[in-house]
C-alpha positions as CSV (number, residue, x, y, z in Angstrom):
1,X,112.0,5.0,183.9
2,X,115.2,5.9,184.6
3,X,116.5,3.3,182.3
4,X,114.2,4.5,179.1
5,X,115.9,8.1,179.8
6,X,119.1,7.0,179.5
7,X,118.3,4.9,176.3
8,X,116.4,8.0,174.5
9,X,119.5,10.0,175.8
10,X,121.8,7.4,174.3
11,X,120.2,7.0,171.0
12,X,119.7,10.9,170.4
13,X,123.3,11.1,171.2
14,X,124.0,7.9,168.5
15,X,121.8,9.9,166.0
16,X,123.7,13.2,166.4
17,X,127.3,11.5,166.1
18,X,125.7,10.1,162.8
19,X,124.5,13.2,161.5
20,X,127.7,14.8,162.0
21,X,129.4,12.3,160.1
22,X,127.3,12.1,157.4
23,X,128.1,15.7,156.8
24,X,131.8,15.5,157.2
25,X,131.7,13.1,154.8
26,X,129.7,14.8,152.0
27,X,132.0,18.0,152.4
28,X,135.0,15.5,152.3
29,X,136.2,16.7,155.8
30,X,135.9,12.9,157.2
31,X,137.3,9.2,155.8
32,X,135.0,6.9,154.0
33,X,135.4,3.5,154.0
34,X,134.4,2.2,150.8
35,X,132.9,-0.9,149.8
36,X,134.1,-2.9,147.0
37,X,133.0,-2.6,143.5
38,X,131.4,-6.4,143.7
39,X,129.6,-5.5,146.7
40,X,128.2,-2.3,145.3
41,X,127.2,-4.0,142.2
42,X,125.2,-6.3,144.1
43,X,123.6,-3.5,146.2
44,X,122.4,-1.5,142.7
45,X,121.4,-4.4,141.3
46,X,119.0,-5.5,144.7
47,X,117.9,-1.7,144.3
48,X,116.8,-2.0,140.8
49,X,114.9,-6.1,141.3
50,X,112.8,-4.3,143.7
51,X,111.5,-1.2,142.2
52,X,110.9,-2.7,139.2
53,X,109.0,-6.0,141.0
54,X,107.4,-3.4,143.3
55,X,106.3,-1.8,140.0
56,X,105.4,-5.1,138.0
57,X,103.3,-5.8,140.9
58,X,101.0,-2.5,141.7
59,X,100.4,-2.8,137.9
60,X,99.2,-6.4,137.6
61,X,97.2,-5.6,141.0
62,X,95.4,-2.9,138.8
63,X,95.0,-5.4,136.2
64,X,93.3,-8.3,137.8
65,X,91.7,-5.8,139.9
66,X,91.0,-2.4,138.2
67,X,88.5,-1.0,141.1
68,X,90.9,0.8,143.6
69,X,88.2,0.2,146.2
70,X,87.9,-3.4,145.9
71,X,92.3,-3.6,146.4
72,X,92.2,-1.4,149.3
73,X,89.3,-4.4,150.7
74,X,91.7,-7.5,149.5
75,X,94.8,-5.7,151.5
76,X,92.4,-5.2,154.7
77,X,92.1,-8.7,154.3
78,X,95.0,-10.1,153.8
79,X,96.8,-7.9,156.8
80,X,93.8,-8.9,159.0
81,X,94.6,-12.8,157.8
82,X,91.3,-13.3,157.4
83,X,90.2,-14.8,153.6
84,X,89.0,-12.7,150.9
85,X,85.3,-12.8,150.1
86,X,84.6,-14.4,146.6
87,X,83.3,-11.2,144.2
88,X,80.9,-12.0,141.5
89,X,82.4,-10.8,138.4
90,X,81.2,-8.1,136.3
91,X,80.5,-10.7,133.2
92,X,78.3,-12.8,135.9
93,X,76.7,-9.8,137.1
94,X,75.9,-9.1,133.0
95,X,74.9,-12.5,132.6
96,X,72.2,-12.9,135.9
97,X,71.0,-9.4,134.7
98,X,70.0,-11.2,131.0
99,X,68.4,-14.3,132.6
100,X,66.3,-11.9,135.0
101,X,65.1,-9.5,131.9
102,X,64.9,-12.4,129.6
103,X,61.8,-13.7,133.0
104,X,60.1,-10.1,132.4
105,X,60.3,-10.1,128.2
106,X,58.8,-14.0,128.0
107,X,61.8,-16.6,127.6
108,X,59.6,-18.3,124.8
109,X,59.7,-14.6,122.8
110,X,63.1,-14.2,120.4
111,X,64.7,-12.1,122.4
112,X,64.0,-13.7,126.0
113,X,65.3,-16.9,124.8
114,X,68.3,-15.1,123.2
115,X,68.9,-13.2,126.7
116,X,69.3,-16.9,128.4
117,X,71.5,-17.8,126.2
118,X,73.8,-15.2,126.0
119,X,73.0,-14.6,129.5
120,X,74.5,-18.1,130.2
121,X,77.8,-17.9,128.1
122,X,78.6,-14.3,130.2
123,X,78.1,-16.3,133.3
124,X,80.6,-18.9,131.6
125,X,82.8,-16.1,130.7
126,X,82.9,-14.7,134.4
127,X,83.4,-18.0,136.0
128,X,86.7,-18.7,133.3
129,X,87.6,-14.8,134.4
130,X,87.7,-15.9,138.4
131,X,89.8,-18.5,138.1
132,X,92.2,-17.0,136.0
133,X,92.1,-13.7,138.9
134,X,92.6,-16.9,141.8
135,X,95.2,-18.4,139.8
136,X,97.5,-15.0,138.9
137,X,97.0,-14.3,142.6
138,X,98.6,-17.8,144.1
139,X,101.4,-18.2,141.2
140,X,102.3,-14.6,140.5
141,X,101.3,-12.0,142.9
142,X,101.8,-14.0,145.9
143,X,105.5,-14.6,145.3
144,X,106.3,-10.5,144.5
145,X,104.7,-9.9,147.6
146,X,106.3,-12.3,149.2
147,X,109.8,-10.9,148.0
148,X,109.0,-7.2,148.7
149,X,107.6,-8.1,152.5
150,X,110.0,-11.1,152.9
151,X,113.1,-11.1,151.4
152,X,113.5,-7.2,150.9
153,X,113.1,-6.7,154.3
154,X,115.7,-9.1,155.6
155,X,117.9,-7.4,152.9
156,X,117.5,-3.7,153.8
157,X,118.1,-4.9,157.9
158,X,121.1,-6.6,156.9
159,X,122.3,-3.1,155.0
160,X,121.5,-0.9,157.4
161,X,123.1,-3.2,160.0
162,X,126.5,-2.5,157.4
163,X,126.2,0.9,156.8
164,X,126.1,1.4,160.8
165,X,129.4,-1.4,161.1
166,X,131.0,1.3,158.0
167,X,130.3,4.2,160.4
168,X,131.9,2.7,163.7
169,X,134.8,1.8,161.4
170,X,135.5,5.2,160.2
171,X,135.0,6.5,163.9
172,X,137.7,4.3,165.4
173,X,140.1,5.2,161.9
174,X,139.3,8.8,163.0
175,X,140.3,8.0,166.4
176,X,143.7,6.0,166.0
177,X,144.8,8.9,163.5
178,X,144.2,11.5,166.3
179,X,145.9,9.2,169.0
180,X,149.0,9.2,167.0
181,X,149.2,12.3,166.4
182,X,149.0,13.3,170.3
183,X,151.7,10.3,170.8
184,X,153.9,12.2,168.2
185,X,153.7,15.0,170.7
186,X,153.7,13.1,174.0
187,X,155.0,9.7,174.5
188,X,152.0,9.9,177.7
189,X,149.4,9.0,174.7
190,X,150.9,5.6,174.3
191,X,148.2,4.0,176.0
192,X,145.5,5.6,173.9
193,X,147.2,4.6,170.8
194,X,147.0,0.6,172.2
195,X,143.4,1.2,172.9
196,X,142.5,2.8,169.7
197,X,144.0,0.5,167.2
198,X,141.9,-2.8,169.3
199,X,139.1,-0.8,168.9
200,X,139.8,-0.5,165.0
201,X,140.8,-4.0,164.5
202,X,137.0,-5.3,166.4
203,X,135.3,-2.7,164.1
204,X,136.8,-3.9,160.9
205,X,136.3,-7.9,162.0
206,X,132.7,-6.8,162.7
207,X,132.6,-4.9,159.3
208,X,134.0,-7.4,157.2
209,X,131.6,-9.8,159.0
210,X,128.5,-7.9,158.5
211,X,130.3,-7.4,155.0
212,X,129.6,-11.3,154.1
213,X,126.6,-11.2,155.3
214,X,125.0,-8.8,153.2
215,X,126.7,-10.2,150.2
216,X,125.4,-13.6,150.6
217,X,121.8,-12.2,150.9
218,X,123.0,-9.6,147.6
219,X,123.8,-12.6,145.6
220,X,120.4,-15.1,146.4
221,X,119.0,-12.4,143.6
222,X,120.2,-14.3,141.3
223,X,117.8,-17.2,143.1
224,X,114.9,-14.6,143.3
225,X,115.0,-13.7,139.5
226,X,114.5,-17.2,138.9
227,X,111.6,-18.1,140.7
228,X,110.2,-14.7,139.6
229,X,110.5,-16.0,135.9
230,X,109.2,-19.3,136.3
231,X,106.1,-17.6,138.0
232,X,106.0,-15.4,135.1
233,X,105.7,-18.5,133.1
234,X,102.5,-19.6,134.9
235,X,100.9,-16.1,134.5
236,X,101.2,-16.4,130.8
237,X,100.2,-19.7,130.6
238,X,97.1,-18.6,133.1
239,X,96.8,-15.5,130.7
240,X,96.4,-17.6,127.4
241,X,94.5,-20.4,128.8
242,X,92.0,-17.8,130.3
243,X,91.9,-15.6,127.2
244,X,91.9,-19.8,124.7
245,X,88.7,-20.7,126.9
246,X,87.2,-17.2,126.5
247,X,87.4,-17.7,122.2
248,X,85.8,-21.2,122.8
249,X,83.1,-20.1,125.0
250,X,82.0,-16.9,122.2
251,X,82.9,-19.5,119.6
252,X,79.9,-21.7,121.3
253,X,77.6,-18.9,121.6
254,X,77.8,-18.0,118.1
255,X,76.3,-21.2,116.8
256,X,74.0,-21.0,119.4
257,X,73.0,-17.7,117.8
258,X,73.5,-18.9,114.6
259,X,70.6,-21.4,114.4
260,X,68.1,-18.6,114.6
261,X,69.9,-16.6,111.4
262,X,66.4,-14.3,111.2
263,X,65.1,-13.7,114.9
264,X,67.0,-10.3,114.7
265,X,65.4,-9.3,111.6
266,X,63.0,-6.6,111.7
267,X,60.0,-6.5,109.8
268,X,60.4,-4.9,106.6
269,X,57.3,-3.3,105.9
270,X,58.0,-1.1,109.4
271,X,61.1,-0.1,109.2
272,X,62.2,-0.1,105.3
273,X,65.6,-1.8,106.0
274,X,66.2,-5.5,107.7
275,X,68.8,-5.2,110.6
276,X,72.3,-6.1,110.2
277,X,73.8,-9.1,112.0
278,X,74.7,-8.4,115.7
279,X,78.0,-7.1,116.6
280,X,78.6,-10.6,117.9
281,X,79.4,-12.1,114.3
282,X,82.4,-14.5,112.9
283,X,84.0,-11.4,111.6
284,X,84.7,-10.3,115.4
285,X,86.4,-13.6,116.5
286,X,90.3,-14.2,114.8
287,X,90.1,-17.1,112.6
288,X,86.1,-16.8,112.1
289,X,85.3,-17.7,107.9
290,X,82.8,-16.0,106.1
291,X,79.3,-17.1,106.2
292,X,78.3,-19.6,103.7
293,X,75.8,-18.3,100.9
294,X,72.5,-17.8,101.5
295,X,70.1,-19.0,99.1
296,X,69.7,-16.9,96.2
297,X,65.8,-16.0,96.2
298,X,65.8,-16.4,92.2
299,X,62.3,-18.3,91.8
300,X,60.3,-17.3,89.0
301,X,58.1,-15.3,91.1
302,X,60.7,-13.2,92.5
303,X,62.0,-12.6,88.9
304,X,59.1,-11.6,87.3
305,X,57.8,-9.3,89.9
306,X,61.5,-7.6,91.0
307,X,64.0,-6.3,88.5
308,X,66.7,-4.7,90.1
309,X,67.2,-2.0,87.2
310,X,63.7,-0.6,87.8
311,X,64.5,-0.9,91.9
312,X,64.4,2.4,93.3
313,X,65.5,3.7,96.5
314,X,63.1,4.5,99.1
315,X,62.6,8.3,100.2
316,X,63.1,7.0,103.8
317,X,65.1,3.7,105.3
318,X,68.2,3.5,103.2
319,X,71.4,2.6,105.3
320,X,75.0,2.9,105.1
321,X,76.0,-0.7,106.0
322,X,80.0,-2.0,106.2
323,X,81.1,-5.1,104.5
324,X,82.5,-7.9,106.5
325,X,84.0,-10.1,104.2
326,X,84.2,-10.5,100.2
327,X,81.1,-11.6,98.0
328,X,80.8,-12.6,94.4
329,X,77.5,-11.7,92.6
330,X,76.5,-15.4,91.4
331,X,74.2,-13.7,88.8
332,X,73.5,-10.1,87.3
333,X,71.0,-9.4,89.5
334,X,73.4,-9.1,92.7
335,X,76.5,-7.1,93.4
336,X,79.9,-8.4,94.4
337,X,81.3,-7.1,97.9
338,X,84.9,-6.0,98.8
339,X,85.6,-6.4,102.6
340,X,85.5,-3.3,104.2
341,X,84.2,-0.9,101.7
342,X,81.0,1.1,102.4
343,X,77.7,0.7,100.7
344,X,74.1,2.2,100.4
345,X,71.5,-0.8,101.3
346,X,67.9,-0.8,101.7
347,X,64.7,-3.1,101.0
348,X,62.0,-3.3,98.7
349,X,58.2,-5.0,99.6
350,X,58.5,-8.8,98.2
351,X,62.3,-9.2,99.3
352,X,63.7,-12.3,101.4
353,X,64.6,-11.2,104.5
354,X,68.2,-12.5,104.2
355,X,68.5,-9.8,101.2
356,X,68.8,-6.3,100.9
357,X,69.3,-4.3,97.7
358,X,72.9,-2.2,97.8
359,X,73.8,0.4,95.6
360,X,77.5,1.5,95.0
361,X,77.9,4.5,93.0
362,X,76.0,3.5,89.8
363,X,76.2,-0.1,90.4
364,X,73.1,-1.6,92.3
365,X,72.1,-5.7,93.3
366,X,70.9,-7.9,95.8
367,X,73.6,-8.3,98.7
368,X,73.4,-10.5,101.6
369,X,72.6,-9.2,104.5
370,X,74.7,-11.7,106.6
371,X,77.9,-9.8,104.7
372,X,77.1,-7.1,106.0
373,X,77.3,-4.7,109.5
374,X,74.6,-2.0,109.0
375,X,75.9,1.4,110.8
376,X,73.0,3.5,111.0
């Protein structure tokens, strides 16, 4: 007990002595050793690696992981040492969610047997999504983490262990200048002169010491920035195989979708208008071409009972419908499309489903419907 006293009183005293000279110093009353410009630049460059990785790496956390609740879990975790639960990911959850509805609506019905499909490729898409998360987490994460709990640690020890080595310094400086000044005005003070400059020279071999120290650490930056961008490397290439496998999987699931063109069709004598395509269409993906040309319903029935300049629009069930890509009118009974541009649309009894008749300004024709995203 004793002992502990004399410690606390020891360090309380340390910490005071410090305090005082950190004041001295600011108001300029006490000397300040220095350190050289090389060693300073490595100190403000170690200073500026790790708030920026300690900012690179919160961010990426909240990217592979957006729920703060679920991060706060992983750190438990990982300070435990214990391993991290697998988490079913929200495009699995999506996908189960499908197959289970699809049970209750009848698999065998359109829509049920749509649900498993698309069900199945969300499932896909969550599995692609979890390895990509496992993947980020070994080759990037891990390695900032390691740096900022590792490395940085060492680094700040090591330059506090200086900074206290600079302060001892500057005491025994302090204290040879005062012994010659009192042997100036006694030769009695001889003694404390002897005394004061082998204090000095032990504090400034210990400084310069702790000195190289700290700058060999300082410089294996250099060494971290490397393997910080080679890990960078492997996220990217993790990134863009995740993101390549994604394209391939919606890729897949549009010709899935695609050899049923009219199961989302709705009939035309309930609603007046037959739906547009579904959001998931070729015009959503990059590289996606426009559909090929559906068959122009121009048999000699069709022409003797519907001529499109005695078509008229319905009181109720016209649409405003966007157009996905460009279309030109094979005959003078249809009307050629510009991408993007916004049209009137809307059906007549006797129409093929994959038709509709749109009107633009005082232009009217058939237009397919698989040209088309109806809006409302």
């Amino acid at each position: 007990m004793d002992f502990n006293v004399k410690k606390l009183a020891s360090d309380a005293g340390v910490f005071f002595t410090r305090a005082v000279q950190y004041t001295e110093e600011k108001l300029g009353q006490a000397e300040k050793t220095e350190l050289d410009a090389h060693l300073e630049n490595l100190i403000a460059r170690a200073d500026c690696t790790k708030n920026w990785t300690e900012k690179i790496f919160r961010q990426t956390e909240v990217l592979l992981q957006p729920n703060p609740s679920a991060r706060i879990e992983e750190f438990f975790y990982e300070k435990l040492d214990r391993k991290i639960p697998s988490r079913t990911t929200n495009a699995e959850l999506l996908g189960q969610h499908m197959q289970d509805a699809a049970k209750e609506f009848g698999p065998g019905t359109p829509y049920g047997s749509t649900l498993i499909t698309v069900g199945e490729f969300q499932r896909r898409l969550g599995g692609a999504e979890r390895e990509f998360l496992q993947m980020s987490a070994i080759n990037f994460l891990t390695p900032l983490r390691n740096f900022l709990e590792g490395d940085w640690k060492t680094i700040s020890k090591e330059r506090r262990l200086l900074e206290n080595r600079r302060l001892d310094l500057d005491i025994c400086k302090a204290r040879l200048k005062k012994a010659k000044l009192a042997e100036a005005k006694s030769a009695l003070w001889s003694e404390e002169v002897d005394k004061a400059e082998h204090e000095l020279r032990v504090a400034q071999t210990e400084f310069d010491r702790q000195a190289e120290v700290t700058r060999l650490l300082l410089e294996g930056i250099s060494s971290t920035h490397v393997n910080h961008l080679r890990c960078l490397h492997e996220f990217v290439e993790a990134q863009a195989a995740y993101y390549a496998q994604c394209h391939k999987h919606m890729q897949d699931l549009q010709k899935e979708l695609s050899r049923f063109p009219n199961s989302f069709a709705v009939n035309a004598s309930t609603s007046g208008v037959s739906a547009g395509p579904s959001h998931l269409s070729s015009a959503t993906l990059p590289g996606a071409s426009p559909p090929s040309h559906p068959s122009n319903p121009s048999n000699a029935l069709e022409s003797s009972t519907l001529k499109i300049e005695e078509v008229k629009p319905p009181a109720t069930g016209t649409r405003k419908a966007k157009v996905l890509y460009d279309y030109d009118a094979a005959d003078t009974s249809e009307l050629s499309l510009l991408a993007d541009e916004l049209i009137t649309v809307y059906t007549v009894p006797g129409m093929d489903p994959d038709w509709l008749i749109g009107e633009r300004g005082n232009q009217k024709g058939k237009v397919p419907v698989t040209y088309l995203e109806l809006l409302s």
